[in-house]
N, C-alpha and C positions, 0 to 999 in steps of 0.2 A: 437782841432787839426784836422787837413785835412789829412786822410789816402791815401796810395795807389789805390785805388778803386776810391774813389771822384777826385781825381787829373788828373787819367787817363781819366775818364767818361768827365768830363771838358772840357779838353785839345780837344778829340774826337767830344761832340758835337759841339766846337768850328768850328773845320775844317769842318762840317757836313754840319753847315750852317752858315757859316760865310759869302758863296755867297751871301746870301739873307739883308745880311746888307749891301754892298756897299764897298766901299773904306776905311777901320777902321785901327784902331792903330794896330789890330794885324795884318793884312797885309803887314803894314809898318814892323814890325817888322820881318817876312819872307822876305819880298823884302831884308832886312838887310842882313837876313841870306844867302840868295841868294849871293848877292856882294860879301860876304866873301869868298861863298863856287866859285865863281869864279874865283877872287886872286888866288884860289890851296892851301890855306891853312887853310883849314876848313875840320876836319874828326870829324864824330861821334861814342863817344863806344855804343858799343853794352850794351844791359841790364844788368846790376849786374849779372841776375840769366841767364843769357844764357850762353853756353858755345857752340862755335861752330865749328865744324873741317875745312868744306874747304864749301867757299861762291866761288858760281856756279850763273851766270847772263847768260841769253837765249838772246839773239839780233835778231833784222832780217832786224831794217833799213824803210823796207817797209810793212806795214800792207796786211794780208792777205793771208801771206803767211804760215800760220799756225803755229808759234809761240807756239803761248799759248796750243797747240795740246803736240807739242813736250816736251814744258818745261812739261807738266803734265808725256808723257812718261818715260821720264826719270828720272824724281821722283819716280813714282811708281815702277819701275822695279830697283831702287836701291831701295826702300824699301823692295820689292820679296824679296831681298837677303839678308834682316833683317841690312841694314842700317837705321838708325836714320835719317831721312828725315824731312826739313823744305821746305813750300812754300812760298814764298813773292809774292804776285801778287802786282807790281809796275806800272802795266799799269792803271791808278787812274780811268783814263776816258771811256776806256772800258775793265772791267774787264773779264774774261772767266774762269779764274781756278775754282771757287764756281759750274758755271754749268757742266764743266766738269768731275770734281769728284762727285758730286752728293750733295753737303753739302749745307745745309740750315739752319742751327743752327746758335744761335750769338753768337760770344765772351763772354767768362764769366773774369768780372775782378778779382783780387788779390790782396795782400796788393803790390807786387812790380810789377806789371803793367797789361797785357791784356793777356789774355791767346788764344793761336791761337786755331781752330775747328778742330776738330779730322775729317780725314774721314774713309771710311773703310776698306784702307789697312793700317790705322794706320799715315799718312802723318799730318803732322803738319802743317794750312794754315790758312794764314790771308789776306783778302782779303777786300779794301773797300765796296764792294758789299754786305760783311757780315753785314756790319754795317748799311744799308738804309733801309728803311722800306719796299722799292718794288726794287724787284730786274730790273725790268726795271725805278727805277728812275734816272734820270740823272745826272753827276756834274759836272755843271757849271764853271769853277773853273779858276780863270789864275794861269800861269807858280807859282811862288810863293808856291802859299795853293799846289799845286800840290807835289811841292817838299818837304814842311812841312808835307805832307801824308808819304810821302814817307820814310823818316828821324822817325817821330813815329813808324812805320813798325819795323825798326830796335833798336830803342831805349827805345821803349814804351811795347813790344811788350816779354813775358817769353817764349822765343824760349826751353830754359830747354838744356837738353845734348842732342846733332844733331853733326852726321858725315856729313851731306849736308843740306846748307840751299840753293836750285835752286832760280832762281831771276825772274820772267817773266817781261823781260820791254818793257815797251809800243814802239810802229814801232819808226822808227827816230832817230833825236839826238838831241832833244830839253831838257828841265829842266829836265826830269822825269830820263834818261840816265844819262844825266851828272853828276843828286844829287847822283843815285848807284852810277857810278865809279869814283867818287871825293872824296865822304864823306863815302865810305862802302870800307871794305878792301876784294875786287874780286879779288880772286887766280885766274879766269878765265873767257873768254868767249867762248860762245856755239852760232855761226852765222847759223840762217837759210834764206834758199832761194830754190826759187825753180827752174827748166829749162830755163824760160821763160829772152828772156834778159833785158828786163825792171826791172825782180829781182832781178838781176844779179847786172845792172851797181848800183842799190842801195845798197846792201849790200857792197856794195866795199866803201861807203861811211861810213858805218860803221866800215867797217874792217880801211880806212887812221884815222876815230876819234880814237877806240882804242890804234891804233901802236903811235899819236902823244901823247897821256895820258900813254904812256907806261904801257897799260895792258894787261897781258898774254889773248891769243888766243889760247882755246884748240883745235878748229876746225871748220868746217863746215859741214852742216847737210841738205839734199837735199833734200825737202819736195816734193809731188806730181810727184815723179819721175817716170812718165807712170803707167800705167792702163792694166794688166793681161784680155782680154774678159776670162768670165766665158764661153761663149760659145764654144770657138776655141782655147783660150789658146793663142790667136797672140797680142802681145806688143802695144799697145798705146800707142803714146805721147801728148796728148793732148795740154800741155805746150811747146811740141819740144823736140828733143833731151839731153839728159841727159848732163849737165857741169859741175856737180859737183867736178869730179874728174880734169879734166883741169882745172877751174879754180883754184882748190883750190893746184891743182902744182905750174901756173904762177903764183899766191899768196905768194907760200912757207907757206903753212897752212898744215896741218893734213887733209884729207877725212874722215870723221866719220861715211858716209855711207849715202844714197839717201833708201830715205820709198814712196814705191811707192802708189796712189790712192787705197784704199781699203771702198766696201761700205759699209762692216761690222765697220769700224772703225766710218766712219760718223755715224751708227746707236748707236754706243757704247758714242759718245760722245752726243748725243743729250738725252741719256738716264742717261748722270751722270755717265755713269759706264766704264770713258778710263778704270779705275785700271781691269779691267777682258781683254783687250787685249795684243794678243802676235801674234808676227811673228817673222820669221826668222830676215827680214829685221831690225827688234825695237832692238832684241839679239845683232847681228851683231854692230848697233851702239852701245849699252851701252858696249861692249866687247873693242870696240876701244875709247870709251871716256874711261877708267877704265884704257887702255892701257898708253893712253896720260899722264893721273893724277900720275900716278906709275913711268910712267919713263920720267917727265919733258921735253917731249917734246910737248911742247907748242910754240907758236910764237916767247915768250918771251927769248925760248932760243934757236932760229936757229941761 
């Protein structure tokens, strides 16, 4: 008999390198699951052994705009506060949460599936990146296997007791997006973007996907929002003037608060270690996402 451990191990090498085989039954059989989870009626449960309070998904639409920065801050700082914190890095193709926290460890299996990598503020993450041999190997991969990655995440995957599982998904609104908010059941989203209006006019393509999928929208979140000189103390915008709060008025969204350029943060994250930052600005947001989640004001219910 084939245990939990072999089953999972499988399944994982399967998606690992199944690019390398071509066009095969089991793609066919993703592509299946694909079409379904199109139709709108295809959801998947979560693992036997997980139990999860509120599934939290990071958008931003357009790459680059520091996403995967944000989704780690706000894990770690609900972690600070001794919340049970989960990470899903769903962005398959290029993953960031592994470097920014610092983890380098693999996955250890179980009898009832894969158990996510500790880091060390305690944060629960599972990331494909965990799983390649070199963390700069590539995956190759179409839409399909993409979304099959993604769907194990959540089914494959002994999340255990978590008050927040954050979602980091990849720019856009292509497979990787739609498998989260089709087949995963998101209490909300968290849109970043930055000053700059080319971020701007994307993220708003995010924000009409959600509202037509009818998914709560806890807010916006304004990344590289000017640059403090250490020397004079005078404002930078480098990206332009701050919009976060306008747009997210003509929106009718929640403001969760604009985190300005800091070169200590780039240093904190290229060293694995977001979980040791703090600023006013990171507080200020998790004070007003915490606000949103508590008293239902979300998109979903303007």
């Amino acid at each position: 008999m084939v245990g939990g451990k072999e089953i999972v191990q499988n399944k994982l090498r399967l998606l690992t390198y199944v690019h390398s085989l071509g066009y095969n039954q089991y793609e066919h059989m993703l592509i299946k699951e694909a079409l379904t989870l199109e139709a709108g009626n295809f959801q998947e449960p979560c693992n036997e052994h997980s139990r999860i309070g509120q599934v939290i998904a990071v958008m931003s639409g357009k790459g680059g705009v520091g996403k995967s920065s944000v989704t780690a801050l706000i894990a770690s700082k609900l972690a600070q506060q001794g919340k049970r914190v989960g990470v899903l890095d769903a962005d398959i193709t290029g993953p960031s949460i592994p470097k920014l926290l610092g983890i380098h460890g693999k996955p250890e299996s179980c009898p009832g599936g894969l158990l996510p990598v500790r880091s060390s503020d305690g944060l629960d993450v599972m990331s494909l990146n965990l799983l390649l041999e070199e963390e700069d190997q590539p995956v190759i991969w179409r839409g399909p296997l993409i979304a099959g990655a993604v769907k194990q995440f959540w089914t494959d995957v002994v999340w255990g007791d978590l008050d927040f599982l954050i979602i980091d998904l990849p720019p856009g609104t292509g497979d990787a997006p739609l498998t989260v908010l089709q087949s995963l059941p998101v209490d909300g989203l968290v849109l970043v973007s930055t000053p700059q209006d080319l971020a701007v006019m994307i993220v708003k393509k995010a924000i009409h996907m959600a509202r037509s999928m009818d998914v709560p929208i806890l807010g916006l979140v304004e990344n590289m929002s000017g640059l403090t000189c250490p020397h004079c103390g005078e404002l930078i915008e480098p990206f332009g003037p701050s919009q976060g709060a306008k747009i997210s008025q003509e929106l009718d969204l929640a403001y969760l608060g604009g985190l300005p350029i800091n070169p200590k943060f780039r240093e904190l994250c290229d060293l694995g270690q977001v979980e040791q930052y703090s600023s006013q600005a990171v507080d200020a947001l998790i004070d007003n996402l915490q606000s949103v989640l508590k008293g239902g004001d979300s998109d979903a219910k303007r």
